[in-house]
C-alpha positions in Angstrom: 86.7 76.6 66.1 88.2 78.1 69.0 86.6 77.6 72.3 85.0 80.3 74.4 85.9 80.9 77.8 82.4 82.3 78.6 83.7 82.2 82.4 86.1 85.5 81.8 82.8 87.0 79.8 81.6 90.0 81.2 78.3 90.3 83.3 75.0 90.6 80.3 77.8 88.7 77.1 75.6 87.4 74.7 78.3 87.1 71.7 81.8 86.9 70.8 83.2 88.1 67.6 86.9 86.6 67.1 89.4 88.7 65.5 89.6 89.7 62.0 90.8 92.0 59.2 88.3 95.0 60.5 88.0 94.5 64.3 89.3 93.4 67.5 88.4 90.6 69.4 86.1 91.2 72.1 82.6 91.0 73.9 79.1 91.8 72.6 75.2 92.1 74.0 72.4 92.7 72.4 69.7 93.8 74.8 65.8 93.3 74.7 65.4 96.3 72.7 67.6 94.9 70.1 70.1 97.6 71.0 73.8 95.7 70.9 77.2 97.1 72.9 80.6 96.2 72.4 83.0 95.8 76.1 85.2 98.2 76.5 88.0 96.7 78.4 90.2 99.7 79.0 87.0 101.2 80.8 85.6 98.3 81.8 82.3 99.0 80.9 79.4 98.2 78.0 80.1 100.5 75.4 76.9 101.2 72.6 77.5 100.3 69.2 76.1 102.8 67.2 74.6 100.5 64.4 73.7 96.6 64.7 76.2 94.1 62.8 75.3 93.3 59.4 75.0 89.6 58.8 78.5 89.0 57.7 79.4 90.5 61.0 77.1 88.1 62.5 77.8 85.0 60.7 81.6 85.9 62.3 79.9 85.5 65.7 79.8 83.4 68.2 76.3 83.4 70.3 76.4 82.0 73.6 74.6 79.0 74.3 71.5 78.7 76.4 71.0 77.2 79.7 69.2 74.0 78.1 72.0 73.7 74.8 74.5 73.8 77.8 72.4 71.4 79.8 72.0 69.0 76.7 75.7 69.3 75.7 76.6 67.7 79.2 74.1 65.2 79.2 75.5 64.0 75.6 79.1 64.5 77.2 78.5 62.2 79.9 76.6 59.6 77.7 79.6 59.6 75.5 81.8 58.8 78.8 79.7 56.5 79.9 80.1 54.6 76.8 83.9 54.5 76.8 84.4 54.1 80.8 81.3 53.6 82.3 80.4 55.3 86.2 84.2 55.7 87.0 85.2 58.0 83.4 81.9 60.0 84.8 83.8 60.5 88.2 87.0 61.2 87.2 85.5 63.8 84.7 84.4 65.7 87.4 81.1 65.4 87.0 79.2 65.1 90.4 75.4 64.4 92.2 74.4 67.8 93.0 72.1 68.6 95.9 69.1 70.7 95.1 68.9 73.6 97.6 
């Protein structure tokens, strides 16, 4: 699987849906009401989808993690360096002590 840059997303991306036969690749959000928008990048703006994506149309997207899958991934990320290189792969991965503010 191709990794997601979810630093270009734009502002409210919950999915990505990689190209295929029937669509572009591009952003998606779904909101709280369950209404979901595609990004339109020649407007730069959230564009509504008239109808929500059928599951095969889901099962093609990609969801954005949460806060705590992100936080987990990192903690099993640095165990993993740890393991192999101990503090210094830690430090060179660029992991640092951050100070609450």
């Amino acid at each position: 699987m191709t990794d997601i840059d979810w630093s270009k997303a734009p502002e409210g991306a919950t999915h990505w849906e990689p190209e295929n036969h029937l669509v572009n690749a591009g952003w998606m959000k779904v909101d709280g009401n369950g209404d979901w928008f595609f990004w339109s990048s020649c407007r730069k703006t959230w564009t509504e989808h008239m109808i929500a994506p059928g599951a095969a149309r889901m099962s093609r997207m990609i969801a954005r993690a949460t806060a705590e899958e992100e936080r987990n991934a990192a903690i099993v990320e640095i165990g993993r360096l740890f393991h192999e290189g101990g503090p210094a792969a830690i430090y060179f991965a660029g992991y640092r002590k951050q100070e609450a503010v």
